[in-house]
Each structure stands twice: as C-alpha cells, then as structure tokens.
C-alpha positions as CSV (number, residue, x, y, z in Angstrom):
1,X,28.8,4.5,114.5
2,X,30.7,7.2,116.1
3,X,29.7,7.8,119.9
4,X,32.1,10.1,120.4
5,X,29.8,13.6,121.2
6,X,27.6,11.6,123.5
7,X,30.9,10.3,125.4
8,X,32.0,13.7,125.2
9,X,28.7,15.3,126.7
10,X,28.2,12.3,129.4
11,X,31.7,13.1,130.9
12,X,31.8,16.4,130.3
13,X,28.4,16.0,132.3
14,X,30.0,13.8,135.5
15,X,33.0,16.2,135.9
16,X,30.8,19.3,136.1
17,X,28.6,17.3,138.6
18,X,31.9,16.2,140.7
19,X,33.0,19.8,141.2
20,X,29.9,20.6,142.4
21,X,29.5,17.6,144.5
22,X,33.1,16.1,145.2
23,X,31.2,13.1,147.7
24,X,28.1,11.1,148.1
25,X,27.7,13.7,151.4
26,X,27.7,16.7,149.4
27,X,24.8,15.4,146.8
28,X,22.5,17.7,148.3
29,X,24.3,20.4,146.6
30,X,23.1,20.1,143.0
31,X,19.4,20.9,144.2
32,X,21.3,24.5,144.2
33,X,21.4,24.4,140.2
34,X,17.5,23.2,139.4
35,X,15.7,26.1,138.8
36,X,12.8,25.6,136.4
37,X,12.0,28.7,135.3
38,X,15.9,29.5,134.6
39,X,15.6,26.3,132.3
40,X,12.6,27.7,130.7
41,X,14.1,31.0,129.8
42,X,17.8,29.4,128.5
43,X,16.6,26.4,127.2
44,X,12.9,28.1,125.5
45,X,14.2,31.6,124.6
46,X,17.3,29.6,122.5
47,X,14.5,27.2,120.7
48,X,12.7,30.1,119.9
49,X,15.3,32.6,118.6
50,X,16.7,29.7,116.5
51,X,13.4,29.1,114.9
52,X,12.6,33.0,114.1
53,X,16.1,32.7,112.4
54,X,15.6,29.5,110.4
55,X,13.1,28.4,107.6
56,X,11.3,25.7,108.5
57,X,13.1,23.6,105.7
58,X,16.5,24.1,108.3
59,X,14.7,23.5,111.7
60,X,12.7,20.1,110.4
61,X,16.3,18.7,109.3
62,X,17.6,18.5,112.9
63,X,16.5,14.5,113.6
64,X,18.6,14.6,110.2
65,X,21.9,16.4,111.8
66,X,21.9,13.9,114.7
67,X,21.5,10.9,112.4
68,X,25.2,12.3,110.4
69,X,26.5,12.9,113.6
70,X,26.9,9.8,115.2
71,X,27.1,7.9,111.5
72,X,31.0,8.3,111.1
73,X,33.3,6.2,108.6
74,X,30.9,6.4,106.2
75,X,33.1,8.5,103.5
76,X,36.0,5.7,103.2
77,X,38.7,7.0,100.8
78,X,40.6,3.7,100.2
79,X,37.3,2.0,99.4
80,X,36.7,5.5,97.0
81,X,39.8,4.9,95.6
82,X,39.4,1.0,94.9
83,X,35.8,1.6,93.4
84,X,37.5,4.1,91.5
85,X,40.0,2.4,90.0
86,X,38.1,-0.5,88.9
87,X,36.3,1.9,87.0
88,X,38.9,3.3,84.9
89,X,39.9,-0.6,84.2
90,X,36.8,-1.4,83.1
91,X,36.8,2.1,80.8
92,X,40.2,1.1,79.4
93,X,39.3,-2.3,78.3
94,X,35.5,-1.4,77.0
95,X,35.5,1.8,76.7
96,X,32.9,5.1,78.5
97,X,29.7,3.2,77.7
98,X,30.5,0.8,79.3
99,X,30.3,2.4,82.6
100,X,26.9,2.8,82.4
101,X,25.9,-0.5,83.4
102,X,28.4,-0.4,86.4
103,X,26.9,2.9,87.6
104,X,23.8,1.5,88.2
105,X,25.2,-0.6,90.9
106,X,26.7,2.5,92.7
107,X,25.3,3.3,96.1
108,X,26.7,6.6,96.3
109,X,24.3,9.0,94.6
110,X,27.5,11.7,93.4
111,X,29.1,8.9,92.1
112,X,26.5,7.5,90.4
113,X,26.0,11.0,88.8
114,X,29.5,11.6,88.1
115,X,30.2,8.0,85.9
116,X,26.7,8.6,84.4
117,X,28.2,12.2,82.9
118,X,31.5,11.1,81.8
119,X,29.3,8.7,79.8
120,X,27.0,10.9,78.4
121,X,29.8,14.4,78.0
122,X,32.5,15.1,75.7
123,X,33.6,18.0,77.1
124,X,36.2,17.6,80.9
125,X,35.8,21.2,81.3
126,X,32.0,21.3,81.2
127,X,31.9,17.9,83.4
128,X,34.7,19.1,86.1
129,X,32.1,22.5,86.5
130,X,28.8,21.1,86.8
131,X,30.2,18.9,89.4
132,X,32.0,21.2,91.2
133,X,28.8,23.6,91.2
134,X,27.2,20.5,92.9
135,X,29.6,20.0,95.4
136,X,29.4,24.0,96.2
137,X,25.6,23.9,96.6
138,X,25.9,20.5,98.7
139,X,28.3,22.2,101.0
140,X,26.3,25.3,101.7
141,X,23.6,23.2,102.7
142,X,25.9,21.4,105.5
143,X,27.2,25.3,106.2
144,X,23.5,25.8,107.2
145,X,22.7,23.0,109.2
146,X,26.6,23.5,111.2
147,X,25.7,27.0,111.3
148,X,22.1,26.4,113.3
149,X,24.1,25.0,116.2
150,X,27.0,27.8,116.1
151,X,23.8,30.4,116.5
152,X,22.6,28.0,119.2
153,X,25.6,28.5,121.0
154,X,25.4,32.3,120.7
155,X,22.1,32.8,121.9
156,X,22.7,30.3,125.0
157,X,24.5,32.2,126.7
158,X,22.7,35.4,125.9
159,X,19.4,34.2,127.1
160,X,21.9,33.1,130.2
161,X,22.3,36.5,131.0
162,X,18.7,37.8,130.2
163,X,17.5,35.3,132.8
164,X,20.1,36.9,135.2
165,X,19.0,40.5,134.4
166,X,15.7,39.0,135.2
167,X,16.9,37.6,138.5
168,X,18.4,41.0,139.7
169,X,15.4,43.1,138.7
170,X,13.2,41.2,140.7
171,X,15.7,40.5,143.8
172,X,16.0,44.5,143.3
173,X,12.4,45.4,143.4
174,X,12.0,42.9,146.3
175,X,14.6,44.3,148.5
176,X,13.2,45.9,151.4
177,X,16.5,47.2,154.1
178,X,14.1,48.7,156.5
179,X,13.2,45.4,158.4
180,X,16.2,43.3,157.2
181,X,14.4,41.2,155.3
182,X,16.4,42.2,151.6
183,X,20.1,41.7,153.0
184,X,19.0,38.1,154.6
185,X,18.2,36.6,151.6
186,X,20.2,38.3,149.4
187,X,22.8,35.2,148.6
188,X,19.7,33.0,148.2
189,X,18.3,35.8,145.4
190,X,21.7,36.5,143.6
191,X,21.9,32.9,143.4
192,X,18.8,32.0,141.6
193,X,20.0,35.1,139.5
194,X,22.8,33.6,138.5
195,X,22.1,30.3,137.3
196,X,20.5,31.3,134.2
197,X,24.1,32.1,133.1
198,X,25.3,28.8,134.2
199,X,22.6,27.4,132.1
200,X,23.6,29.4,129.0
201,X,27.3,28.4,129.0
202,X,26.6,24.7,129.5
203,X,24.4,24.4,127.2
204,X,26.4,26.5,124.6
205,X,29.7,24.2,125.3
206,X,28.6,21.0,126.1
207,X,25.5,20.9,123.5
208,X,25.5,22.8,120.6
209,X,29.8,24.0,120.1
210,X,30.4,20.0,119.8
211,X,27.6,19.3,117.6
212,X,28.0,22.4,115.1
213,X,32.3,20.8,115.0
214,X,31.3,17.2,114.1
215,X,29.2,18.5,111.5
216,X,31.6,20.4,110.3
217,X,34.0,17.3,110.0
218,X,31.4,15.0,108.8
219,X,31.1,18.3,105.8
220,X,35.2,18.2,105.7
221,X,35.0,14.4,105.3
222,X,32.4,14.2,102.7
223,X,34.4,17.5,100.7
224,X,37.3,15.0,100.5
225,X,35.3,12.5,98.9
226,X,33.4,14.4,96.5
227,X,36.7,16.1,95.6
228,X,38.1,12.5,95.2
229,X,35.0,11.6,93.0
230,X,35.9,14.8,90.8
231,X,39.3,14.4,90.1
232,X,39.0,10.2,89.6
233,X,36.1,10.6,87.2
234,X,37.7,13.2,85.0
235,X,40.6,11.4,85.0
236,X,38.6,8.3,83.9
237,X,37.4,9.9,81.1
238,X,40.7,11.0,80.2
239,X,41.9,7.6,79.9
240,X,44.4,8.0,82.6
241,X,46.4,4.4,83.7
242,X,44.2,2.9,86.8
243,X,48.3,2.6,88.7
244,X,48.5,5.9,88.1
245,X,45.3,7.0,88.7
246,X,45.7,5.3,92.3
247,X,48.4,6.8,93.4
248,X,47.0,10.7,92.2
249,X,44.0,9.5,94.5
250,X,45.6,8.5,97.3
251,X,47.9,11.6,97.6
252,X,45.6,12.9,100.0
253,X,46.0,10.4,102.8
254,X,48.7,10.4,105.2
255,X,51.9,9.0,103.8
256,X,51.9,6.0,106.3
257,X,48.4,4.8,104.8
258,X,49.2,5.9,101.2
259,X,52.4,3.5,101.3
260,X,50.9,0.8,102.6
261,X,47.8,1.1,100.0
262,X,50.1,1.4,97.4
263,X,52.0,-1.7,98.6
264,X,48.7,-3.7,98.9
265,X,47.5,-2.7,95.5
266,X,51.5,-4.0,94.4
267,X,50.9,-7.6,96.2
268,X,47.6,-8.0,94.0
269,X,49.5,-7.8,90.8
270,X,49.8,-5.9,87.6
271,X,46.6,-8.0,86.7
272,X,44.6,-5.6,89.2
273,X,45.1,-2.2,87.9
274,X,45.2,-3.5,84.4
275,X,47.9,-2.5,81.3
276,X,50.2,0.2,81.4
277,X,48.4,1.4,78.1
C-alpha cells in the first residue's frame, strides 16, 4: 500500500489550518472559511462540468483510480526480470511449447498474453507490434482516467472564481450608501465573496493535482513493465542466453540496484541462468 497522497493531503490539510489558526485561542477563526453555499458551487459545479465532459464508462472508473492509487509496488521489475528469466531457461532446455504450460500459472494478464504468443507466432516483428499496439491502447486509457483529475483541477478554480463573481454581484446589488448600511458590512460581504476562490485552489492542489501525478506514475511504472515484458519475451523467442538476457533487462534500473542484482543472480550459480548455449 502506498499512503503517501492521503499523508500528503492530511498535512497539507493541518498546515493550512495552522496559518489560519496559529493557537487553540484563535480556533474560532476557521468558522470564517465554512460557507455552504460556496462549497456547493466549487465542489457541485466541478462534479458537474467533469461529468458533461466524460462518458459514463470514465466517471464509473473513479472507485477504480483510487484503488491504483494507493496500491503501489505492485509493478516489481527484479521480480519481472527473475520470472523472466526462468522463462527463457525453461525455453532453452524444452523448447517454445513448452512455455505454454508455465503461462498458465502467470498472474499477470500481459504476460500471460505475451508467452502465450511467442508460443503460438513465428514471426518477432508481428509479435513485438501487436504487443506494442496493446501497450499504446492500455496507456491511453490511464491518459484518460489521469486526465479526469488534471480537468478537475482546471475547473476548480474556475468555479472558485464564478462563486466570487457571484459574491460581488450580490454584495453590489445590496449595497445601499445612503444610510450606511453597504460600507458597514462591506468586509463581511467581500469576504464570503472570496472564499469560493479559496475553495477552488484547495481543492485543485490538494485533491485532484496529486491524484492526476500518482496516476500518472502508477502509468510510468506499469509502461516500464510492459516494456520489460516486450523486450524479455522477444528475446525469449529469439533464444537469447537467460545471463544475458538479465542483464539487457535490468539495464533500466539504477546502477546501484542493477549491480547488486547482477551480483545476486552470480552467488546462485551458473546452474540458475542455465548454459551459455
């Protein structure tokens, strides 16, 4: 699990509310920011623009976005990589069909797909595009779903500033100088104005910028693995040396954590990555 956006949010949260309120004595302040019908417009008005500009198919998958959100280390490389190479040791010693067996006790749907088609093709080039056409129609779905909260974070603050237009109008239209009633509650008025934009900004910054970034690295992070699927598969099918093959895989991990890999994989013996071939 990775709590990191709700840590985010709940401090982000407690340092807003100490500037507002540096003491216990000054608590009274923050009844300055509740105004219900400000939250209405912000809060409503960015629900309902994001729903006139997403199908339905988009707007049902947000219980979904949350769930990938706080589920991180699932795309483990190393582990990838292992899996991986195991495969191409079992190909060199029984050859392609054999893999078919193993892929049924794959987790990882792509995977899965990926051994299942080295098994079945002859052709790298034909393989290397339908799975790469795969990967491009996967991502544009996470593009979609990181997009709906980069929208969100748009129309926040723009719904922000209707509110405020809405504020002025009326504190405009109520103004009356004639018996002084207008200017003495004029800071009270331009107040309540105002919050609406304060509502717009928070939300935008501390609710949907953060989510629409972690989706993006949970996409970044799964791109890696697919890619890493990709390029181990074909070069399963191409017979490539499972020591060889680890170290190609691995080349896009820091070198700190690719040396020590590689010196792990060393300590288990020639045994584990099979003959040179």
């Amino acid at each position: 699990m990775d709590p990191t956006w709700l840590v985010g949010l709940v401090l982000g949260a407690v340092l807003v509310v100490m500037g507002i309120s540096s003491n216990f004595a000054e608590m009274a302040k923050l009844q300055n920011f509740i105004d219900v019908p400000s939250i209405q417009i912000v809060i409503g008005g960015t629900i309902a623009a994001l729903i006139a500009s997403y199908p339905f198919s988009v707007v049902k998958e947000v219980p979904k976005h949350f769930v990938i959100m706080f589920k991180g280390g699932k795309y483990k490389i190393p582990k990838l990589v292992d899996q991986l190479v195991d495969l191409a040791m079992v190909a060199r010693q029984s050859g392609l069909l054999a893999l078919e067996e193993k892929a049924e006790e794959i987790k990882n749907p792509f995977l899965k797909r990926s051994i299942l088609m080295i098994v079945d093709a002859s052709d790298p080039d034909k393989v290397r595009e339908t799975l790469e056409k795969e990967m491009e129609t996967m991502m544009l779905r996470h593009d979609q779903a990181a997009g709906f909260y980069e929208k969100g974070s748009s129309y926040a603050p723009a719904f922000g500033m209707i509110g405020t237009l809405i504020g002025l109008i009326n504190m405009l239209k109520g103004m009356n100088f004639d018996d002084g009633g207008g200017a003495a509650t004029l800071g009270q008025d331009m107040s309540v104005a105002l919050i609406t934009t304060f509502y717009g900004s928070a939300l935008a910054n501390m609710i949907f910028q953060p989510i629409a970034k972690k989706l993006r690295v949970r996409q970044d992070e799964e791109e890696l693995y697919c890619a890493t699927i990709v390029d181990g598969v074909l070069a399963i099918m191409a017979g490539e040396n499972p020591k060889t093959l680890r170290e190609k895989l691995l080349s896009s991990l820091k070198q700190g954590s690719r040396k020590k890999l590689l010196a792990k994989a060393e300590k288990a013996g020639p045994s584990s990555e099979g003959g040179e071939g």
